[in-house]
Structures are given as structure tokens and as C-alpha cells.
PDB file with one MODEL, atoms N, CA, C and O in Angstrom:
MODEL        1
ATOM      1  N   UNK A   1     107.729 101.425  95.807  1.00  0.00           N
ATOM      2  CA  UNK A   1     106.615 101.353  96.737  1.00  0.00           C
ATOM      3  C   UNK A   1     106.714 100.119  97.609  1.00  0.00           C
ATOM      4  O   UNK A   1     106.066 100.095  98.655  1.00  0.00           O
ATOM      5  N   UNK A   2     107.588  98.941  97.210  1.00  0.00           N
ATOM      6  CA  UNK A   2     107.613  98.098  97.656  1.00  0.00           C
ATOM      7  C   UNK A   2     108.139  97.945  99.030  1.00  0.00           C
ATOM      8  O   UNK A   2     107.657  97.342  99.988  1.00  0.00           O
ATOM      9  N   UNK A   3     109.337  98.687  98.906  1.00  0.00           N
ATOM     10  CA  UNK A   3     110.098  99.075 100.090  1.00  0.00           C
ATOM     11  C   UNK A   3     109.686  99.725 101.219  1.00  0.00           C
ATOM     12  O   UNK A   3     109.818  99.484 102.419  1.00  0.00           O
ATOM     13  N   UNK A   4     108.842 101.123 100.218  1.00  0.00           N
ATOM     14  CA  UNK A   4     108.666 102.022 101.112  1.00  0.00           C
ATOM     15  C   UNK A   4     107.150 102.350 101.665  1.00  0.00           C
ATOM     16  O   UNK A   4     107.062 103.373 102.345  1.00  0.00           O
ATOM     17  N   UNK A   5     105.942 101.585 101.445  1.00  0.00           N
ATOM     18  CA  UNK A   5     104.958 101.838 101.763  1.00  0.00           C
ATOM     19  C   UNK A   5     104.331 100.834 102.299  1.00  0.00           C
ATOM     20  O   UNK A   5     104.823  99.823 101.798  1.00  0.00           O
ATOM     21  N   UNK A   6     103.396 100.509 103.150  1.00  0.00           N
ATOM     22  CA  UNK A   6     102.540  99.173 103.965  1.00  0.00           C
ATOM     23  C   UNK A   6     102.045  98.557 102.569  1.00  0.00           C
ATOM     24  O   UNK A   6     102.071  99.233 101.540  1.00  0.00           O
ATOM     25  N   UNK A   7     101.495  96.949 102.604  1.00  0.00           N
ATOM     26  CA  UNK A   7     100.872  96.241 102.440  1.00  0.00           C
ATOM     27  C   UNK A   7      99.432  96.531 101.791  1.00  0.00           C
ATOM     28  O   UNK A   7      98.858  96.127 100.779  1.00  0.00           O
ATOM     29  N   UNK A   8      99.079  97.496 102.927  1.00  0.00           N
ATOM     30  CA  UNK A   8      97.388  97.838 103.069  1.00  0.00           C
ATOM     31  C   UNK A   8      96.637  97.932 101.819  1.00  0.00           C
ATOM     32  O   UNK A   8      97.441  97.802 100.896  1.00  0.00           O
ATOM     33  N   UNK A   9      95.421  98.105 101.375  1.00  0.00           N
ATOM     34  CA  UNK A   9      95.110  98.305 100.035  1.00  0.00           C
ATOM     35  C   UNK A   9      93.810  99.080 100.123  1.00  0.00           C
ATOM     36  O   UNK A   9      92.731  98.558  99.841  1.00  0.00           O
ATOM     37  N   UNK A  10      93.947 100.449 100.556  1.00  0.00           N
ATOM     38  CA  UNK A  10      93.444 101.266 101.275  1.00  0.00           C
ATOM     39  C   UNK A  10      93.597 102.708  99.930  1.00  0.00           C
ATOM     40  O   UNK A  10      94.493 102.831  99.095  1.00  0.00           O
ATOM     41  N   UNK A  11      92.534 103.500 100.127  1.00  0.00           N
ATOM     42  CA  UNK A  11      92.280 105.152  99.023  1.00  0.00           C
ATOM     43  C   UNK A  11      93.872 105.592  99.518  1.00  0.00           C
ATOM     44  O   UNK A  11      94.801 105.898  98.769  1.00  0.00           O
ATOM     45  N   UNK A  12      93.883 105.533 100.836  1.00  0.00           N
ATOM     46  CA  UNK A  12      95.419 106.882 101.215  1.00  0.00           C
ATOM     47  C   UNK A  12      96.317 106.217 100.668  1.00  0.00           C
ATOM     48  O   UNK A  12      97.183 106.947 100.186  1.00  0.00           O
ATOM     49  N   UNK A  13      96.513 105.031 100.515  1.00  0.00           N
ATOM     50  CA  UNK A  13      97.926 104.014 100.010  1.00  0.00           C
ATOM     51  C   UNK A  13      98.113 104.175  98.658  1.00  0.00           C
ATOM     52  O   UNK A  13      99.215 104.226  98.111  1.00  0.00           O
ATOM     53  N   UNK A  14      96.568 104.293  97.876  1.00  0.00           N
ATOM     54  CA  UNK A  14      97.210 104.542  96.633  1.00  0.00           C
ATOM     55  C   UNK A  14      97.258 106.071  96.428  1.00  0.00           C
ATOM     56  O   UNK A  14      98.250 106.385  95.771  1.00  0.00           O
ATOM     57  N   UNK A  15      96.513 107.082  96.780  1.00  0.00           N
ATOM     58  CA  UNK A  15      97.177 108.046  96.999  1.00  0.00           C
ATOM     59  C   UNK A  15      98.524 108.510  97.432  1.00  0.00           C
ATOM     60  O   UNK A  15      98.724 109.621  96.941  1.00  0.00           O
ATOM     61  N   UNK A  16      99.206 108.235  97.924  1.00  0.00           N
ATOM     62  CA  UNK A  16     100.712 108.022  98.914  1.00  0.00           C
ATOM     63  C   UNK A  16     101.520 107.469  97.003  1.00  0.00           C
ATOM     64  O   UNK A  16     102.273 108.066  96.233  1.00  0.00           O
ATOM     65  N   UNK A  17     100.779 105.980  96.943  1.00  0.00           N
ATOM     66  CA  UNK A  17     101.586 105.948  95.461  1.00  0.00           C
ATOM     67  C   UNK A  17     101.930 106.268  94.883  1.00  0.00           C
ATOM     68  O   UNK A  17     103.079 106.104  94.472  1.00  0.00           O
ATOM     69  N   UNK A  18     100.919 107.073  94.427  1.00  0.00           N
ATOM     70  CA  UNK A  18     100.678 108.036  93.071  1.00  0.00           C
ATOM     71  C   UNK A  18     101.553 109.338  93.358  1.00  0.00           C
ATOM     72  O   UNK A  18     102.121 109.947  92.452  1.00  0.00           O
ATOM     73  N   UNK A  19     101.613 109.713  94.712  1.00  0.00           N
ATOM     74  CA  UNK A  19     102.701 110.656  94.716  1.00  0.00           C
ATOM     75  C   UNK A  19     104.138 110.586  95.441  1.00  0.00           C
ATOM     76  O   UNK A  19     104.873 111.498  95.819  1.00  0.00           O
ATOM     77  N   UNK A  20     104.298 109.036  95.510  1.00  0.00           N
ATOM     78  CA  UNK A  20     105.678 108.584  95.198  1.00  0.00           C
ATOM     79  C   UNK A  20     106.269 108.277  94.224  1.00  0.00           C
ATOM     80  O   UNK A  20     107.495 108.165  94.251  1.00  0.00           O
ATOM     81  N   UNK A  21     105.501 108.048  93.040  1.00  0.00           N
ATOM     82  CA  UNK A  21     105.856 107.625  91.726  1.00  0.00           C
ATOM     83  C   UNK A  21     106.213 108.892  90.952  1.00  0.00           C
ATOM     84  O   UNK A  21     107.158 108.920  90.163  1.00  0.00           O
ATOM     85  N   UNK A  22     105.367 110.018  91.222  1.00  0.00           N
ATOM     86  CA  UNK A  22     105.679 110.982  90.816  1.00  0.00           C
ATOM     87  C   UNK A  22     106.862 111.442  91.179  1.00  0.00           C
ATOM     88  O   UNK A  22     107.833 111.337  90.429  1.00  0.00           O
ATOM     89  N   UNK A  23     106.949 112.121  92.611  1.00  0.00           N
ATOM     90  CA  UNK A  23     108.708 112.277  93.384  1.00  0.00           C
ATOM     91  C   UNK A  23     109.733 111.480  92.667  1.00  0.00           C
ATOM     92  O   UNK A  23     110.349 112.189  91.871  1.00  0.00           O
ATOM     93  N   UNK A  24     110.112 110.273  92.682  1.00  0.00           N
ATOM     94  CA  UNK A  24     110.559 109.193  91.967  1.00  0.00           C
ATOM     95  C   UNK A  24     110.857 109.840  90.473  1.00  0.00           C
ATOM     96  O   UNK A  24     111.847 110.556  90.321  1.00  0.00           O
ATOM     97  N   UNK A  25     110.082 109.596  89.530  1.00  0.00           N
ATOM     98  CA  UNK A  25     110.046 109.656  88.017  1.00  0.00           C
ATOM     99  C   UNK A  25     111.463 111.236  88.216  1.00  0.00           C
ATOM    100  O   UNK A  25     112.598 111.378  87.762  1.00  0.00           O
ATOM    101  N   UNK A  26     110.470 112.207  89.211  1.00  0.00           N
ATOM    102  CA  UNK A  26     111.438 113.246  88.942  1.00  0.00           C
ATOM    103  C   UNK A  26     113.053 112.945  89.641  1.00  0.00           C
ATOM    104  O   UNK A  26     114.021 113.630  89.311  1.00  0.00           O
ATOM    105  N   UNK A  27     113.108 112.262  90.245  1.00  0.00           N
ATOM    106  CA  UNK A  27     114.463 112.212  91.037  1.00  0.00           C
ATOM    107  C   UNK A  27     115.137 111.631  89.786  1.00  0.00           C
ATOM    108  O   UNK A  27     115.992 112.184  89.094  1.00  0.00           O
ATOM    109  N   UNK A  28     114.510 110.219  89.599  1.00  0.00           N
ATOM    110  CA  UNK A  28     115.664 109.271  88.772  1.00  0.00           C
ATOM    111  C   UNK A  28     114.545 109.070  87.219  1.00  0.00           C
ATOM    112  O   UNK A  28     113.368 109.230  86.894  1.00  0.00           O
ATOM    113  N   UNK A  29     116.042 108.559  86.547  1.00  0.00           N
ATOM    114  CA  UNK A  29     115.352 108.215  85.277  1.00  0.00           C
ATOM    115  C   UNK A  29     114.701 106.677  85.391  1.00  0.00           C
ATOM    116  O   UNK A  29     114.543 105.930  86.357  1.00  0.00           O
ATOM    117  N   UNK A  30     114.383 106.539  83.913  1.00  0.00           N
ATOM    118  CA  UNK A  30     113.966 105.137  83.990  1.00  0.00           C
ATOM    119  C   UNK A  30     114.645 103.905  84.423  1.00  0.00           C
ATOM    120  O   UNK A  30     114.264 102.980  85.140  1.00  0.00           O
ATOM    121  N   UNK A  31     115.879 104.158  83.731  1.00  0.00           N
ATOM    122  CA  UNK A  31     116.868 102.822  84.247  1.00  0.00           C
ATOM    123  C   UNK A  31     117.242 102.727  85.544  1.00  0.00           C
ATOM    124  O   UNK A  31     117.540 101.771  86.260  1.00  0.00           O
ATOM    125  N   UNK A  32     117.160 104.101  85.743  1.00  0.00           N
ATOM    126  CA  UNK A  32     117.563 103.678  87.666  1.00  0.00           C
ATOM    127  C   UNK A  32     116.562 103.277  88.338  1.00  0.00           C
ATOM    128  O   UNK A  32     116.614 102.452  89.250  1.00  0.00           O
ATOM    129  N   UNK A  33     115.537 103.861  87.910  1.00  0.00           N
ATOM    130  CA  UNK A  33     114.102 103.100  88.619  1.00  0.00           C
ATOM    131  C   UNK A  33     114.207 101.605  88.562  1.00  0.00           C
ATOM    132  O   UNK A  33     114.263 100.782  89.475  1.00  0.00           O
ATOM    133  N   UNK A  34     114.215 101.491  87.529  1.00  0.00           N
ATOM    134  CA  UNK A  34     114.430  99.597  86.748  1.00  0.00           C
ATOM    135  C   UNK A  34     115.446  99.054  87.624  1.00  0.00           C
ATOM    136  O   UNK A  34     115.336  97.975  88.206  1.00  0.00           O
ATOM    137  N   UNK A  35     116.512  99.893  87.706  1.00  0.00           N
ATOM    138  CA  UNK A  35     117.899  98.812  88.605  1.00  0.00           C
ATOM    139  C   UNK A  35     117.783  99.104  89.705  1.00  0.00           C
ATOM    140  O   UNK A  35     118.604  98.306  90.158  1.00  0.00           O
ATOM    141  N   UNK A  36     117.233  99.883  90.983  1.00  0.00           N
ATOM    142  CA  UNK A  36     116.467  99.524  91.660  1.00  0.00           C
ATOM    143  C   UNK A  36     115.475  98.646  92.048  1.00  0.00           C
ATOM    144  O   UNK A  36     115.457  98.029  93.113  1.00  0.00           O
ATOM    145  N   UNK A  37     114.503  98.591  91.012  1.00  0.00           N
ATOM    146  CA  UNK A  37     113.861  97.195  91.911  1.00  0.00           C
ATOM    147  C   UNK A  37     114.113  96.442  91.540  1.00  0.00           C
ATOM    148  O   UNK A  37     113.706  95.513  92.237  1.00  0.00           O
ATOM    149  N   UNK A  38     115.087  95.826  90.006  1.00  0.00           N
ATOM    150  CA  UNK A  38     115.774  94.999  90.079  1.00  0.00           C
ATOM    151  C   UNK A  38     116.236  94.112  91.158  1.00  0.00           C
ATOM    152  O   UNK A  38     116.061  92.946  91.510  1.00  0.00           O
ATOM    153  N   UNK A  39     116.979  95.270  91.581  1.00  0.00           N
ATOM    154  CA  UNK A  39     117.736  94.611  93.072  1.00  0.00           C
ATOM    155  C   UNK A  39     117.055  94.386  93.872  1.00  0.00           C
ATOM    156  O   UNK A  39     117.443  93.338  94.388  1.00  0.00           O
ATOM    157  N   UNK A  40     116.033  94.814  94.440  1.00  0.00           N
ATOM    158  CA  UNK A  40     115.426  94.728  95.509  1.00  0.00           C
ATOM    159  C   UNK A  40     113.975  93.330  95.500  1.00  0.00           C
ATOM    160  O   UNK A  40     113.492  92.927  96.558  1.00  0.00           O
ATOM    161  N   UNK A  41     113.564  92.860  94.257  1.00  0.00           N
ATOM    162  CA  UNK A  41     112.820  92.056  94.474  1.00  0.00           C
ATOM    163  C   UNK A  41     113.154  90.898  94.758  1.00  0.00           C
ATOM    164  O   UNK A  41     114.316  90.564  94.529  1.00  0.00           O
ATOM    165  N   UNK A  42     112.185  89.917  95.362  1.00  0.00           N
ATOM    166  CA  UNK A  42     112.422  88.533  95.880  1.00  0.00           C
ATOM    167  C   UNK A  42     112.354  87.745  94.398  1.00  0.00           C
ATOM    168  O   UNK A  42     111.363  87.892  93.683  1.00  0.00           O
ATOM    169  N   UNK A  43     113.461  86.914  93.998  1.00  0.00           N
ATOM    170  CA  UNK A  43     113.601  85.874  93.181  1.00  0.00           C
ATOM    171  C   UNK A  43     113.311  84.658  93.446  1.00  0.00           C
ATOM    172  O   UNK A  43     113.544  83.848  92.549  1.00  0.00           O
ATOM    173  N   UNK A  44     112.642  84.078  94.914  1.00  0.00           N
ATOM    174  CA  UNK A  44     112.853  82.910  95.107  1.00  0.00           C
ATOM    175  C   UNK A  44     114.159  82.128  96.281  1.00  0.00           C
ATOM    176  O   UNK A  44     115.288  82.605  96.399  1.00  0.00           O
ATOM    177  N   UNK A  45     113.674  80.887  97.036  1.00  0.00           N
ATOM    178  CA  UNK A  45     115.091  80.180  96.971  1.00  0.00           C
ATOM    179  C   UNK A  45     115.661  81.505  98.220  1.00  0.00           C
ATOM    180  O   UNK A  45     116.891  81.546  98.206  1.00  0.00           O
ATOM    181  N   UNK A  46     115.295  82.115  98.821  1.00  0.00           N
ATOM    182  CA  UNK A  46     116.225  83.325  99.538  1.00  0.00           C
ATOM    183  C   UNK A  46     116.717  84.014  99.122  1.00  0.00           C
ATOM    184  O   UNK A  46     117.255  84.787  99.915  1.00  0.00           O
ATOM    185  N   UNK A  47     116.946  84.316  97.519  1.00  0.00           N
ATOM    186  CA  UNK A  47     117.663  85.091  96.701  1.00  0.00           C
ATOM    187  C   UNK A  47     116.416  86.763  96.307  1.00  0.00           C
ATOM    188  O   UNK A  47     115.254  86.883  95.918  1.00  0.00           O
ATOM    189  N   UNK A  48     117.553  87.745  96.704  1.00  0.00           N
ATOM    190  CA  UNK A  48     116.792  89.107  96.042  1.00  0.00           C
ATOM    191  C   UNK A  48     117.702  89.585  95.636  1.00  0.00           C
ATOM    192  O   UNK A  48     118.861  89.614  96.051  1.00  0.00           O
ATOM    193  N   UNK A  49     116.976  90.223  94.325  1.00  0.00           N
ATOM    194  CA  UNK A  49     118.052  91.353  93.842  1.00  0.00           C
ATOM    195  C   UNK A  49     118.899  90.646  92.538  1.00  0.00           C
ATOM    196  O   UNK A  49     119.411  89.626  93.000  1.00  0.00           O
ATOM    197  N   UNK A  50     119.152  90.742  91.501  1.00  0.00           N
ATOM    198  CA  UNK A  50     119.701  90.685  90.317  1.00  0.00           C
ATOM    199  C   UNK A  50     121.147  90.761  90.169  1.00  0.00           C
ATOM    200  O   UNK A  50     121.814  90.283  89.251  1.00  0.00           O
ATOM    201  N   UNK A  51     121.760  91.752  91.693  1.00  0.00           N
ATOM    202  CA  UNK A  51     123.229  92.219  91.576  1.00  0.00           C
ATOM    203  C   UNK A  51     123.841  92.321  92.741  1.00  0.00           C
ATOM    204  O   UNK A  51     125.016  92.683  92.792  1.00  0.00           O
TER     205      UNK A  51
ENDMDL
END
């Protein structure tokens, strides 16, 4: 969601969530979910991503 949805903190946004998480769960398993945002979050220092 981080990637892919606004900021906003709005009913449609978490609606939109809730059925990206769903899409998601079915595409990939858990670990790929996990090593995904792994990679993709901010660590600090200019550094994102784990890999």
C-alpha cells in the first residue's frame, strides 16, 4: 500500500486497502509479501530496502 496508494486517510483509502490486501494475499504468499516491503521501506541515512 505503501507504494501504491496516496497518503490520504480517507473511508475510500481504506477501502482501496482492504481490497489490495486481498488481490495481494491471493497473488503472492507470505514471504513474498514480507520481501517486498522489505525492500522497499525507508531505513534511514538514504538507505531503502534490505537487498
Amino acid at each position: 500500500k505503501n507504494f501504491l496508494l496516496s497518503s490520504d486517510q480517507t473511508v475510500e483509502r481504506k477501502l482501496k486497502e482492504a481490497i489490495l490486501a486481498i488481490r495481494i494475499e491471493r497473488a503472492f504468499t507470505k514471504e513474498q509479501i514480507l520481501e517486498l516491503y522489505m525492500n522497499e521501506i525507508y531505513l534511514g541515512v538514504g538507505a531503502y530496502g534490505v537487498a
